[in-house]
Structures are given as structure tokens and as C-alpha cells.
MIDOSE-1310 file (N, C-alpha, C; in nm, 2 decimals, decimal comma, always signed):
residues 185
xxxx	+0,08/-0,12/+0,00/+0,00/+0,00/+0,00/+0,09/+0,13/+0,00; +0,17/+0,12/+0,12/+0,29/+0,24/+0,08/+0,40/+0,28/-0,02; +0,41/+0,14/-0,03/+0,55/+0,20/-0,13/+0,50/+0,17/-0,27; +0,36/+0,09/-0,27/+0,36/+0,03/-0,40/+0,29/+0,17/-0,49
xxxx	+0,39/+0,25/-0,58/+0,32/+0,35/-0,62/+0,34/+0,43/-0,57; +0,36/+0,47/-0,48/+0,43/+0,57/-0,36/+0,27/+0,66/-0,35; +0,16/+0,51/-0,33/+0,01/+0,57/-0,25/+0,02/+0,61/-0,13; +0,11/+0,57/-0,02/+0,07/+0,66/+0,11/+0,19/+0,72/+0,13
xxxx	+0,15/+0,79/+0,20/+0,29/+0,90/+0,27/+0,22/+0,90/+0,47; +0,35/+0,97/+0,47/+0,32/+1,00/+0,65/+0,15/+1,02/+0,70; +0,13/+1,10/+0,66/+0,00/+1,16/+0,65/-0,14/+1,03/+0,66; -0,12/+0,97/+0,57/-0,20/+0,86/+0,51/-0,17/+0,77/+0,65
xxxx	-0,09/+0,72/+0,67/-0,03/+0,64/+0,79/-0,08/+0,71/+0,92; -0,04/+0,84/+0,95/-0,05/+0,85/+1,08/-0,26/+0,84/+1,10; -0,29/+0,91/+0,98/-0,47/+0,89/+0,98/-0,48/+0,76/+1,05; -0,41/+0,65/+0,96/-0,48/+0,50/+0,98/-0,38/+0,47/+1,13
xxxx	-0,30/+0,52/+1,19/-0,28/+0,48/+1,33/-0,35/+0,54/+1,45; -0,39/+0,69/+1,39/-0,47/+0,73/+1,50/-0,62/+0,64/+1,53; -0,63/+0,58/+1,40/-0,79/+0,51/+1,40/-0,78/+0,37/+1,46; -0,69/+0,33/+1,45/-0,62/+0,22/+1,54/-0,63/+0,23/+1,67
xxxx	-0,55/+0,36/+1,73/-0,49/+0,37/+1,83/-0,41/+0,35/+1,86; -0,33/+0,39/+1,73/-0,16/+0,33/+1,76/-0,07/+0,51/+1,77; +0,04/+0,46/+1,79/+0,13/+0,61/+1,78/+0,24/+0,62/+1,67; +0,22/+0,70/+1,64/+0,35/+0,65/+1,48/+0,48/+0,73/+1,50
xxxx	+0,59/+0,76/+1,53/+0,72/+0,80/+1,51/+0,80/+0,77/+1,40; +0,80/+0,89/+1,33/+0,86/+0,94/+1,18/+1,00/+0,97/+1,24; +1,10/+0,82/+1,13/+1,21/+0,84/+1,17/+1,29/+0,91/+1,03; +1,43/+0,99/+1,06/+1,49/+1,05/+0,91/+1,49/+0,92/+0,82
xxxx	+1,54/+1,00/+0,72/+1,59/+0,85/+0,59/+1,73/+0,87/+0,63; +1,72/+0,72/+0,62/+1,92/+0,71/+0,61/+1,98/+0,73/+0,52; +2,09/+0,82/+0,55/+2,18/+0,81/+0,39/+2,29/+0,77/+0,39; +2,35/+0,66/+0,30/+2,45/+0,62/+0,27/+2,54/+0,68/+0,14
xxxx	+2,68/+0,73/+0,10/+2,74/+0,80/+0,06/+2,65/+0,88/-0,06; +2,58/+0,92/+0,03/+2,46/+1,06/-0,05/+2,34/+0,99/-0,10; +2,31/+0,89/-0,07/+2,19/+0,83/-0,13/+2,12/+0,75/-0,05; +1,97/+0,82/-0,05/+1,91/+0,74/+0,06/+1,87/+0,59/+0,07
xxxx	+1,84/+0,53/+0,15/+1,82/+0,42/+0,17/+1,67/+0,37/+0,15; +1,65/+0,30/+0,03/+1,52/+0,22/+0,02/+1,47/+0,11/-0,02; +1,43/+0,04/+0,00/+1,42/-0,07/-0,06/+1,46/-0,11/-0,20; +1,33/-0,06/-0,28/+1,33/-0,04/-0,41/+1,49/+0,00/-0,48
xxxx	+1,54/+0,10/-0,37/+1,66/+0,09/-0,45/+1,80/+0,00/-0,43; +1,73/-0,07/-0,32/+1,80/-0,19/-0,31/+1,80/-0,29/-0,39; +1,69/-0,32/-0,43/+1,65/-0,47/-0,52/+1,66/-0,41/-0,69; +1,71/-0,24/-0,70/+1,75/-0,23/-0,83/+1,92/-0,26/-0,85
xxxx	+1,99/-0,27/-0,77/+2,14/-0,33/-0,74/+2,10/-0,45/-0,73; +2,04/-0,50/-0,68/+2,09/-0,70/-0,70/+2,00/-0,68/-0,78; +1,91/-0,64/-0,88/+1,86/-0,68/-1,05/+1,97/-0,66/-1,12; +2,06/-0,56/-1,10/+2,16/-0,54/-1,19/+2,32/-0,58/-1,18
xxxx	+2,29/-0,66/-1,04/+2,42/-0,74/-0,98/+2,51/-0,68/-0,96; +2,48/-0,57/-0,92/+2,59/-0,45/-0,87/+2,56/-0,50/-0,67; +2,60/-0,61/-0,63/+2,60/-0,67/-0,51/+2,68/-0,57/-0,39; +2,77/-0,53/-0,43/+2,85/-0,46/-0,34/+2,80/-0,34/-0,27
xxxx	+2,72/-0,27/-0,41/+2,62/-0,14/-0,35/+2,52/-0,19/-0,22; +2,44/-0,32/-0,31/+2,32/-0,36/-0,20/+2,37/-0,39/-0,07; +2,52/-0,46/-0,07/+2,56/-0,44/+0,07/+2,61/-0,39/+0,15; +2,62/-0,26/+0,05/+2,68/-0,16/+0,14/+2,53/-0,04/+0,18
xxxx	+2,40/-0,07/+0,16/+2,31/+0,01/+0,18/+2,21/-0,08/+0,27; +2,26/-0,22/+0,23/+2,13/-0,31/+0,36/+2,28/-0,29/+0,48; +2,40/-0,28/+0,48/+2,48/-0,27/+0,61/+2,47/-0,43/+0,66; +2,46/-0,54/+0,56/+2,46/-0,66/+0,58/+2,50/-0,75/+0,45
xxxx	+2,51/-0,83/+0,45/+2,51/-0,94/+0,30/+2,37/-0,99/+0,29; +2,35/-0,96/+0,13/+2,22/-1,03/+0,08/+2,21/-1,13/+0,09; +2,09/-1,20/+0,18/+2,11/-1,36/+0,22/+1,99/-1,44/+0,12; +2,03/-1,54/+0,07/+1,88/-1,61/-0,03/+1,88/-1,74/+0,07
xxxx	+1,80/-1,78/+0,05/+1,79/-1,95/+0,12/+1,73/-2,04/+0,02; +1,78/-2,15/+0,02/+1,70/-2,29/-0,05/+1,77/-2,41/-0,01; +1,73/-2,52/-0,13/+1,71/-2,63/-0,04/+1,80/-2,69/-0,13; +1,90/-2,80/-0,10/+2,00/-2,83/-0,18/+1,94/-2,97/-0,19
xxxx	+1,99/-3,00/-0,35/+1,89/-3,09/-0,43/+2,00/-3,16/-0,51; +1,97/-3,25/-0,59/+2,08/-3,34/-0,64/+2,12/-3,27/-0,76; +2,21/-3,26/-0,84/+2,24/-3,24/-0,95/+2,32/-3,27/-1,08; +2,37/-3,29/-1,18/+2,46/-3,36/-1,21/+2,61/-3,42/-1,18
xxxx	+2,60/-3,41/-1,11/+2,76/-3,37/-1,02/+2,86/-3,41/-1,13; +2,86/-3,33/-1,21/+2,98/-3,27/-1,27/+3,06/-3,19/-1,21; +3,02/-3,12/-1,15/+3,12/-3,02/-1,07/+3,22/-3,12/-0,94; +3,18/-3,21/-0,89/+3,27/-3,33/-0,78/+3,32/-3,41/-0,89
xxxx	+3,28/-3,40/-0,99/+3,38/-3,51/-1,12/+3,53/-3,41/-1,13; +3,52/-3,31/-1,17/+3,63/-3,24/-1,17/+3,66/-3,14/-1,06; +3,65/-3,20/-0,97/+3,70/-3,10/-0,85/+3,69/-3,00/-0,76; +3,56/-2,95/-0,79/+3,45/-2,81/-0,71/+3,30/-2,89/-0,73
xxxx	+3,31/-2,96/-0,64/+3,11/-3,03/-0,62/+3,03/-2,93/-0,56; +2,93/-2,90/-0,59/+2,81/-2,76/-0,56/+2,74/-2,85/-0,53; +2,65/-2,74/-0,41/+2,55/-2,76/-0,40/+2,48/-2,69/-0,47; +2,34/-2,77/-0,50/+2,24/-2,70/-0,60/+2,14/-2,70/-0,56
xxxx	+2,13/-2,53/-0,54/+1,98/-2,47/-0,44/+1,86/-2,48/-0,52; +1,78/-2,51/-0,47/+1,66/-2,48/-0,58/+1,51/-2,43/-0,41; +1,43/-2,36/-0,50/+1,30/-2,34/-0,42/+1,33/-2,19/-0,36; +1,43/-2,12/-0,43/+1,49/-2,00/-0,38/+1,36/-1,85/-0,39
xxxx	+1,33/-1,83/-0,26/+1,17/-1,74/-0,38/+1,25/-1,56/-0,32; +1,32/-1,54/-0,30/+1,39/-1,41/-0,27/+1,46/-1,36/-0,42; +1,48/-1,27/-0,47/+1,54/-1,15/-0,58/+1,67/-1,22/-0,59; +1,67/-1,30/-0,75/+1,81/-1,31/-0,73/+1,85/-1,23/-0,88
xxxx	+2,02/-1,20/-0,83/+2,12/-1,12/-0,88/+2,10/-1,22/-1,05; +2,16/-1,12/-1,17/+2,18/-1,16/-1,27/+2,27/-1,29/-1,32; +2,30/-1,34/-1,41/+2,39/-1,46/-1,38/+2,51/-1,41/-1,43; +2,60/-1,49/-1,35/+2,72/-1,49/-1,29/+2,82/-1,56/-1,22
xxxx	+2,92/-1,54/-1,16/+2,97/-1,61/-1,04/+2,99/-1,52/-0,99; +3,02/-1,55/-0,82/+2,92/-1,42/-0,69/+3,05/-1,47/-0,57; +3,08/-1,38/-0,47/+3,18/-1,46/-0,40/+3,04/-1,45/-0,29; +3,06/-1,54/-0,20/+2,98/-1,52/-0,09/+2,98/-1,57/+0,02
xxxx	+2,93/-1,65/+0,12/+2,99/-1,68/+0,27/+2,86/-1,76/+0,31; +2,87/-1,92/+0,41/+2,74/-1,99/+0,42/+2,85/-2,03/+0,58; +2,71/-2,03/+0,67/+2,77/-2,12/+0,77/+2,68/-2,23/+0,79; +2,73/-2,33/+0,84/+2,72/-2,49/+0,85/+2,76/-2,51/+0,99
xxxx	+2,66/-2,53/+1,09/+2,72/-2,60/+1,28/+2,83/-2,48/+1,28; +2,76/-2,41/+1,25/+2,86/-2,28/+1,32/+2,99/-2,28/+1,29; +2,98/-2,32/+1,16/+3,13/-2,28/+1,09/+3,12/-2,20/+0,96; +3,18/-2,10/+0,94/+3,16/-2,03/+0,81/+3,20/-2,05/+0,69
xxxx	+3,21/-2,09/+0,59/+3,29/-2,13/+0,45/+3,26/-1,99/+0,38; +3,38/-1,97/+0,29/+3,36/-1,90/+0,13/+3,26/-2,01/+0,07; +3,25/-1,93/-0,04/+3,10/-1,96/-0,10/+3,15/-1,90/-0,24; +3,17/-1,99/-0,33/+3,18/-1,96/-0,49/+3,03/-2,00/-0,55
xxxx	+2,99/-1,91/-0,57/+2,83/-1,89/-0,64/+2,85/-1,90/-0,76; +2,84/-2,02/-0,85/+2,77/-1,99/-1,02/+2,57/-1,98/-1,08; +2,56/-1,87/-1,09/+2,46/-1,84/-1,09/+2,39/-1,83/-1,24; +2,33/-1,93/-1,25/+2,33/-1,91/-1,44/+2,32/-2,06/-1,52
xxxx	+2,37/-2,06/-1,65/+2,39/-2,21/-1,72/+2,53/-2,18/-1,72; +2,52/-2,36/-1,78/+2,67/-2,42/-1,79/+2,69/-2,40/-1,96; +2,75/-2,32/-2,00/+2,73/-2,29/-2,11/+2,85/-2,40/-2,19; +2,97/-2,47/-2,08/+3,11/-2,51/-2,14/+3,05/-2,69/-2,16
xxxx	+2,93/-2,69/-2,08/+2,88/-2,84/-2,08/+2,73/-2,82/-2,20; +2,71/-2,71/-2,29/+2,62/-2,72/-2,35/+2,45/-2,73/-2,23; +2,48/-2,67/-2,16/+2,38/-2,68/-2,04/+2,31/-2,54/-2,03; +2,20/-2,50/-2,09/+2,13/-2,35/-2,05/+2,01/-2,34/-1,97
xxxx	+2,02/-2,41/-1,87/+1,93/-2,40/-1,78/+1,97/-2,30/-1,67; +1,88/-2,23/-1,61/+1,96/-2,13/-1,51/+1,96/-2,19/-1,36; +2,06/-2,21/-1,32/+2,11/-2,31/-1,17/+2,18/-2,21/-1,11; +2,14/-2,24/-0,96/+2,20/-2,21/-0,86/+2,32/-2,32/-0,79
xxxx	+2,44/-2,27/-0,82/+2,57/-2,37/-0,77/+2,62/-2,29/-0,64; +2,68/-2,34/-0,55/+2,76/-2,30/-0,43/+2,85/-2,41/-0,40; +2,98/-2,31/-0,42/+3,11/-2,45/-0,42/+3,15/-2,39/-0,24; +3,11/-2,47/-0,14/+3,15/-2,43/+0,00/+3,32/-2,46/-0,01
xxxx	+3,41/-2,37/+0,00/+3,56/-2,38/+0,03/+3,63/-2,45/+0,16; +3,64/-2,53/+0,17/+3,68/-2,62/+0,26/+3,58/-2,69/+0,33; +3,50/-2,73/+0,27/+3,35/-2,81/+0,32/+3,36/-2,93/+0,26; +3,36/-3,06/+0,33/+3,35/-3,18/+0,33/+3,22/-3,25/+0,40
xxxx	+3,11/-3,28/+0,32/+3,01/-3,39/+0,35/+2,91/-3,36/+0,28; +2,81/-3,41/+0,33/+2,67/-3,40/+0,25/+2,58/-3,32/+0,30; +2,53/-3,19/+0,20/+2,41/-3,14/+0,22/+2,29/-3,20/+0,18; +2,25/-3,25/+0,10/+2,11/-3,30/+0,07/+2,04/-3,30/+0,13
xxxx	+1,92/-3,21/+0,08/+1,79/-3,21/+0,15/+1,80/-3,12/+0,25; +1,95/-3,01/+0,28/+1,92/-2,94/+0,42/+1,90/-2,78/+0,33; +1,82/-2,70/+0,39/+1,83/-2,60/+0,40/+1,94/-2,52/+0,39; +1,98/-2,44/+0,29/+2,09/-2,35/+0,34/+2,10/-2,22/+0,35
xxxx	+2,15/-2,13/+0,38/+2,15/-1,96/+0,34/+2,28/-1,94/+0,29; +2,31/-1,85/+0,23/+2,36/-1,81/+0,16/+2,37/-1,70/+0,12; +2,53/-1,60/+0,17/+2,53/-1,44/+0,19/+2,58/-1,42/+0,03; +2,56/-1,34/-0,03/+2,58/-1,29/-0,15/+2,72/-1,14/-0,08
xxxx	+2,80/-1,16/-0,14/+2,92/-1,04/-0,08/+2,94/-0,96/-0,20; +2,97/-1,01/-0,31/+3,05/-0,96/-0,44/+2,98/-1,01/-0,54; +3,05/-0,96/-0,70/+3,04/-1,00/-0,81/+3,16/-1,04/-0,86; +3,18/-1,16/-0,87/+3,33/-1,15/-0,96/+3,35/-1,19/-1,06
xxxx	+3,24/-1,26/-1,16/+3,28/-1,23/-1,31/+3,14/-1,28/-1,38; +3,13/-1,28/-1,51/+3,04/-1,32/-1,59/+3,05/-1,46/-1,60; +2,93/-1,53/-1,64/+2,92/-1,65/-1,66/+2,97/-1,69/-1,84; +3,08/-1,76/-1,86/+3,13/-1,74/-1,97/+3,12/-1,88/-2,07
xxxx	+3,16/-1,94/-2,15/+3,20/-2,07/-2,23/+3,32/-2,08/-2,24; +3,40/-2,20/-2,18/+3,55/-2,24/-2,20/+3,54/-2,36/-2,30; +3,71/-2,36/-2,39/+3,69/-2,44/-2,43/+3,70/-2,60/-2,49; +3,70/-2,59/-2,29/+3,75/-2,72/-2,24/+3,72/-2,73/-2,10
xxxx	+3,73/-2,84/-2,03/+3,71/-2,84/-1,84/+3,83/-2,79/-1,80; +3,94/-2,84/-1,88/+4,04/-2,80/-1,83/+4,10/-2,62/-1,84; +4,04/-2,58/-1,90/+4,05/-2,45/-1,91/+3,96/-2,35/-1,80; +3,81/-2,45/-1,78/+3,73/-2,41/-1,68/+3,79/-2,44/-1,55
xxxx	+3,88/-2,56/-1,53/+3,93/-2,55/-1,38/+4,03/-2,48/-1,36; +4,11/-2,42/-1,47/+4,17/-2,31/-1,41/+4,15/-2,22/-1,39; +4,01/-2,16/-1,48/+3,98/-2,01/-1,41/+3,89/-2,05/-1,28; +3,81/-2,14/-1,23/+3,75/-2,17/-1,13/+3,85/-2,19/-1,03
xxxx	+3,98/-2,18/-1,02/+4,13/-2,20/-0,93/+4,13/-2,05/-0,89; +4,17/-1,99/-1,00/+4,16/-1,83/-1,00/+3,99/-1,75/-0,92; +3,89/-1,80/-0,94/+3,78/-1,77/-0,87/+3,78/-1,78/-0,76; +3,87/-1,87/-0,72/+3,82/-1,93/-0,58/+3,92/-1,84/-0,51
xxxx	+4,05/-1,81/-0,56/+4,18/-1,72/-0,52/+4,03/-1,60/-0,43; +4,01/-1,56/-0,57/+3,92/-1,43/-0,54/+3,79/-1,45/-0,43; +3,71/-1,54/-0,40/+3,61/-1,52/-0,34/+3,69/-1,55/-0,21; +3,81/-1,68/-0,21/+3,85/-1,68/-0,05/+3,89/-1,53/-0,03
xxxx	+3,97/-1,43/-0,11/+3,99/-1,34/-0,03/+3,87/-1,18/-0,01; +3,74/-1,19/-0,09/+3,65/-1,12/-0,07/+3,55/-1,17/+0,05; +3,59/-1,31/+0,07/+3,51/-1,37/+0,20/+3,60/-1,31/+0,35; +3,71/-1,34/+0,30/+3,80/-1,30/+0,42/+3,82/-1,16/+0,43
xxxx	+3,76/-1,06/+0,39/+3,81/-0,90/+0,37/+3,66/-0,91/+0,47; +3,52/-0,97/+0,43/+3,38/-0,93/+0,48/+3,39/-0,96/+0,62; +3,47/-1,09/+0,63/+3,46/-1,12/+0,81/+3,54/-1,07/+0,88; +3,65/-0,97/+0,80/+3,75/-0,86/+0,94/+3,66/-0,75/+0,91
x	+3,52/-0,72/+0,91/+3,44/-0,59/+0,88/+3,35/-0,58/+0,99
């Protein structure tokens, strides 16, 4: 009702709390390096996967949740096994790979996000992958979340695995160290 359309304002609100009998306290807008803080203009950075903005204006990492499901496991044949979220119903970012951060029994891992198809496997379905960095065992079937921190590159076609596990070597360089820059913050 309020933001949709920008139909109510203060005014509109405080009517419908006095009729309530509630009390309403009008707080400033927050501004972050000169621009206010709003939703809408939050979920126009993660449509455009400019990730870093949205987290530097929610003052948190964009978290998505789903449920990890079986998938080709191509990615454990060559060396980075994902898990593959599906049931995700929160805004997600464009496709890409994403650095990001998941905790498990209170442990935190980096989080290499491929978000998109497999374009090097002939694959154009759009999947949610998360390669946990130092994670050994089985998710299936659990719940996970999943902090969205960065952007670090486009989702591309190599042309070969072996060409893909090297730049996924180099990815991972990058997300361990945009994971580890978020947790001394």
C-alpha cells in the first residue's frame, strides 16, 4: 500500500494509526554516501548485480535460502562439487559467479556462487551452484543460506574443463579473499 506506487505517505499512515490507536514516530531516511536508503533501491542493485552497492546500503550481505537438491555432479567429477539450491523465492542477482559466505554447525565457509547455465557443458538452464571452500560432507535435503558479498565475473563458455578449472582456481583465489576481507568488517 505504501511503497507500491508511492500511494501513502506520512499523513496517510499517521490517519490510519490514530484510528487504530496506535502512535506512529517518523524516523529520518538514512543516507549512505549521499543516497538514501530504500528498498526499491536496493533490489534495483541486486537486478543489476551490482552486489556490493546492496551491501553496502542493507549494512549486511544479501542472504537467499533454498534447499540443496541433487544435480549432475559434474562439478565433484572435476573438483568443485556444488551444491544445487533450488526453491529460492527471494530476488536473485543476474547470472554470474558471486563470492559469498554460508555457515554450517557454526562454521563459516567461502562460498563460490555460479549463478546461471553451464554454457562449457552445453547446459542453458539457469542453476543455482555454491562451491563451499573447505567443506566436506553431505548437504542434501538441508536448508541452506547463503550471503551474497561480491560480483566476480560473468558466466562465460571455455573451451574445455580443463581451461574451466583453471579459471575456477583463479575464482576461488578471489572469493577466498572477498570472504575474508567481509569477516574482518
Amino acid at each position: 500500500f505504501f511503497g507500491h506506487h508511492r500511494a501513502g505517505n506520512v499523513g496517510t499512515l499517521k490517519a490510519l494509526c490514530e484510528a487504530a490507536g496506535r502512535t506512529l514516530e517518523v524516523v529520518a531516511a538514512v543516507i549512505v554516501n549521499g543516497r538514501m536508503i530504500s528498498s526499491s533501491e536496493v533490489r534495483s542493485h541486486i537486478a543489476a548485480g551490482q552486489i556490493g552497492d546492496a551491501v553496502e546500503m542493507l549494512g549486511h550481505p544479501y542472504r537467499v535460502r533454498g534447499l540443496v537438491s541433487t544435480g549432475s555432479a559434474r562439478g565433484r567429477t572435476i573438483g568443485f562439487p556444488t551444491a544445487n539450491l533450488e526453491g529460492i523465492t527471494t530476488l536473485l542477482p543476474p547470472d554470474g559467479v558471486y563470492a559469498g559466505r554460508c555457515t554450517i554447525n557454526e562454521t563459516t565457509y567461502p562460498v563460490a556462487i555460479n549463478l546461471g547455465p553451464n554454457p562449457t557443458f552445453g547446459e542453458a538452464a539457469r542453476k543455482f551452484e555454491a562451491h563451499l571452500l573447505g567443506f566436506a560432507g553431505d548437504l542434501y535435503g538441508q536448508t541452506l543460506d547463503v550471503d551474497f558479498l561480491a560480483r566476480v565475473r560473468d558466466v562465460v563458455r571455455f573451451e574445455s574443463s580443463d581451461a574451466l578449472k583453471q579459471q575456477l582456481n583463479h575464482d576461488l583465489e578471489t572469493v577466498r579473499a572477498l570472504a575474508n576481507a567481509a569477516g574482518e568488517q
